[in-house]
N, C-alpha and C positions, 0 to 999 in steps of 0.2 A: 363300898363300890356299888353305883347303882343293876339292876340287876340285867338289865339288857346289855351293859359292857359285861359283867360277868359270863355269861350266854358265850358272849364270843370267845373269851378266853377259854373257856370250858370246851370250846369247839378246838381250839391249838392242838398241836398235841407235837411232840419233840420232832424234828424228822432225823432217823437215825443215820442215815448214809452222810449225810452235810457234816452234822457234827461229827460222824468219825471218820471221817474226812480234815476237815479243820483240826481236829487232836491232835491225828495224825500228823499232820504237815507239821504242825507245833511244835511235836516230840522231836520229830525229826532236827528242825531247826537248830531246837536248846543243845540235842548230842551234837551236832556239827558246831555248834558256836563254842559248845565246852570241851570240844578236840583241838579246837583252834586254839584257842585259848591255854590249853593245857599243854600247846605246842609252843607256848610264847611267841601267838602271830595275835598283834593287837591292830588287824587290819578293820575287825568290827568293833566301835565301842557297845558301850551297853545300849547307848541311846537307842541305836538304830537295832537293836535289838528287842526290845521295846516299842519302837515303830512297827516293826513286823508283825510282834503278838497282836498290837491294836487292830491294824488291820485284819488280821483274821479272824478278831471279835467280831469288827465290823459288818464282816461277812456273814458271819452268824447270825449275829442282830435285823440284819434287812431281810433272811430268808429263812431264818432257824427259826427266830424268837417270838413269843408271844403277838409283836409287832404285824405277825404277817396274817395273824386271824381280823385285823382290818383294813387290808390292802382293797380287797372286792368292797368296801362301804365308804372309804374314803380316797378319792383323788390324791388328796393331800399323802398322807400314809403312803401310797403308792409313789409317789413323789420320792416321799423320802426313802424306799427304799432302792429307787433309782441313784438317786445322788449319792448313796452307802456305796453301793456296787459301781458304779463308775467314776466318783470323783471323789471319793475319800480312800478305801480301803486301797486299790489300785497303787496311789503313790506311797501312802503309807506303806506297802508289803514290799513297792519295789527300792523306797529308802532303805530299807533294814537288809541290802544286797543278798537276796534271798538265793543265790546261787551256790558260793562257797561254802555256807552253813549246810544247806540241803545234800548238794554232793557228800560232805565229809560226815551228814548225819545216817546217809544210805551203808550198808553195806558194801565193805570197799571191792569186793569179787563181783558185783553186780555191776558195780561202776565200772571197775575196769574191764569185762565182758562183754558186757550190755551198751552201756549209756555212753562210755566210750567208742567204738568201732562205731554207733549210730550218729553221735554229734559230728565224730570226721569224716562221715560218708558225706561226697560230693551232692546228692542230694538235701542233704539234712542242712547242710553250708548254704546252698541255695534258695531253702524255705526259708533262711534266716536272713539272709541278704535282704531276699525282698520282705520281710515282716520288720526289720529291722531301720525300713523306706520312712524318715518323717513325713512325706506324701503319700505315702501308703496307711500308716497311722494316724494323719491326719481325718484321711478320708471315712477310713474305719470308725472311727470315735462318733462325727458326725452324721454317717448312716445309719448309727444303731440308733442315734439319739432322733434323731426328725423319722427314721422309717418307722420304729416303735411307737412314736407317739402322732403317728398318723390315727382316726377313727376307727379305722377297718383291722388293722395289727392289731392297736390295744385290745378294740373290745373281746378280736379272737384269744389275747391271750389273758384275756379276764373269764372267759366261758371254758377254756380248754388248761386244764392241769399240764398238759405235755407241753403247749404251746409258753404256758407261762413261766416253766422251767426255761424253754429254749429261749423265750424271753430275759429271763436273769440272768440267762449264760452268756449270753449275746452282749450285755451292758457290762458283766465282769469280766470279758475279753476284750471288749472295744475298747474298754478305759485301760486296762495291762499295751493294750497297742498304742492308746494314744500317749499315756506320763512312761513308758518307756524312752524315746527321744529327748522328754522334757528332763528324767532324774537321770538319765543315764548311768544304772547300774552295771557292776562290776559283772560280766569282762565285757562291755559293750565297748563302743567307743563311735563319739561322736561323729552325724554322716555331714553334719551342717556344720558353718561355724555358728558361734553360742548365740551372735546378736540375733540369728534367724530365727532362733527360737521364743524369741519378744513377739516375734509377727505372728508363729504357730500359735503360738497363745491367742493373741488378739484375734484373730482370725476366728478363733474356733468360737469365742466370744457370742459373732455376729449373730450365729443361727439363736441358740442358743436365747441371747436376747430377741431374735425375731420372736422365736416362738413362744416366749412366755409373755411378751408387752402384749399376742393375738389375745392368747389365754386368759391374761390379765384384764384385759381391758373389753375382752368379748363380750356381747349382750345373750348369747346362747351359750346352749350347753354342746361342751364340742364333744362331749363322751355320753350319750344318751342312754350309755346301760347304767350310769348312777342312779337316773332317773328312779330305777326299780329297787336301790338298793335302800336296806333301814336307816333312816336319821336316827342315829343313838347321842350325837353332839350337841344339836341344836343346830348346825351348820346347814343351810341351804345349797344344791347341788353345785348352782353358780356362781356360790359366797366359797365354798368349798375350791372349784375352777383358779378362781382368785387367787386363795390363799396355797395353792400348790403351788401356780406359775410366781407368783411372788418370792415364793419359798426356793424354786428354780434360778430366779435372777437373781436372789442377792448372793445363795452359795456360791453358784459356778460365779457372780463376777469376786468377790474374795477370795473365793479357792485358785484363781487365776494369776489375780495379784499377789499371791504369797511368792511363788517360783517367777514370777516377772519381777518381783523387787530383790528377790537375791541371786538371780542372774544378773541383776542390771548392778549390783553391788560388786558382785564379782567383774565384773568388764570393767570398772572403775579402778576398782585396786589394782595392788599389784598383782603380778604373773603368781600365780602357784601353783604347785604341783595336782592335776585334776586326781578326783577322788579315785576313779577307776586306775587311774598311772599307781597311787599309790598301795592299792589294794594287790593292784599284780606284783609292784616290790616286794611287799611284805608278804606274800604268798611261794612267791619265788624264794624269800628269804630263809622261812621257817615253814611255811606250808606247804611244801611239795613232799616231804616223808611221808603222805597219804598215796601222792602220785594220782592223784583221783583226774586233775584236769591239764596234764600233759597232753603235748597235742593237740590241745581242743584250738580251733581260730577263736579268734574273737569276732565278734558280729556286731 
């Protein structure tokens, strides 16, 4: 390893809140997946269980990992830890229906006390309503993504440690707002019908593609604090510019086309039973001896 990447790596160092945080959520999940489970409710398979943990890898990997001792020296890297936190880990956590697992891996006195009485308070209904908005999600996804990567945001949250958390919190809420409509996990239920969600997709597309063809194709440097940062790659600031917005276009348009080709598979076929419908049978069927989400609306 040459020794100026090592330099950086040496600079890492673990951050302990994240990851016991991500554990956490983990543990939790596996004892609610294996309550259910051991309830004979096969409303989750393994797969999407497995979805879940990826995703919380993921989450680790863009903010935890080694990876993030060269976000400040490369655009690129910083790129990618963009696209970790909003257009990977997101659908990935909200495939693996991260709701029933989590309730049933809580403490069942807490649930019922706590987290109970708060999801049926007529306020708590109402934050969900409207967070629950495909145009409100919509919006959200695309604020974080063009506001953040305005010059003036980024560079503050490349000079400022607080800013740059608030920064990665911003991109792994906006994505949880925006593939929420698009996966619709369990106990949601759709506020559009499904073909309208071919358009939310395309749509979000647009910017997206605006701003990485600017990027890509620009003859300056749109982030002028690389300027001062160390070449450890050989990559020039604006060879760098380049290869992030590049890196930008081709994920977001793949990662778009996955859920726009098996919605559009789904509208084809025949009628079946949507995944949330079935989750709540089989939850009503064998998983209510928890009693954990009696009452709850669906949102």
């Amino acid at each position: 390893m040459p020794a100026s990447v090592q330099v950086a790596f040496e600079s890492w160092s673990c951050p302990i809140g994240l990851t016991f945080a991500v554990v956490l959520a983990g543990v939790l999940y596996l004892r609610g997946w294996l309550r259910l489970h051991a309830a004979s409710v096969n409303a989750i398979p393994s797969w999407r269980a497995g979805s879940f943990f990826l995703g919380l890898f993921l989450i680790w990997l863009a903010v935890g990992s080694p990876l993030a001792a060269f976000d400040e020296e490369l655009l690129t890297v910083h790129m990618v830890q963009h696209l970790l936190l909003m257009t990977f880990a997101p659908p990935l956590i909200l495939v693996g229906a991260p709701v029933m697992p989590l309730l049933h891996g809580l403490p069942r006195k807490f649930v019922q006390s706590i987290l109970g009485p708060l999801f049926r308070s007529p306020a708590m209904q109402g934050i969900g309503r409207v967070l629950s908005q495909p145009a409100f999600c919509w919006l959200a996804g695309i604020a974080a993504l063009l506001g953040w990567h305005a010059p003036a945001a980024f560079t503050l949250g490349l000079q400022s440690e607080a800013w740059h958390a608030v920064e990665h919190a911003c991109f792994l809420g906006s994505g949880f707002l925006f593939w929420w409509p698009v996966v619709q996990p369990w106990p949601s239920v759709p506020r559009w019908p499904q073909w309208s969600i071919l358009v939310y997709l395309f749509l979000a597309t647009l910017p997206c593609d605006i701003l990485s063809g600017f990027l890509v194709f620009s003859d300056r440097v749109a982030y002028p604090v690389y300027l001062s940062a160390p070449r450890r790659f050989g990559l020039s600031v604006l060879a760098d510019q380049q290869c992030a917005a590049a890196l930008m276009w081709t994920c977001v348009t793949i990662i778009y086309l996955v859920p726009a080709a098996i919605l559009t598979m789904r509208l084809l076929a025949p009628i079946n039973v949507p995944d949330g419908e079935l989750m709540q049978s089989e939850f009503r069927r064998g998983g209510t001896q928890h009693g954990d989400l009696r009452g709850f609306e669906v949102v």
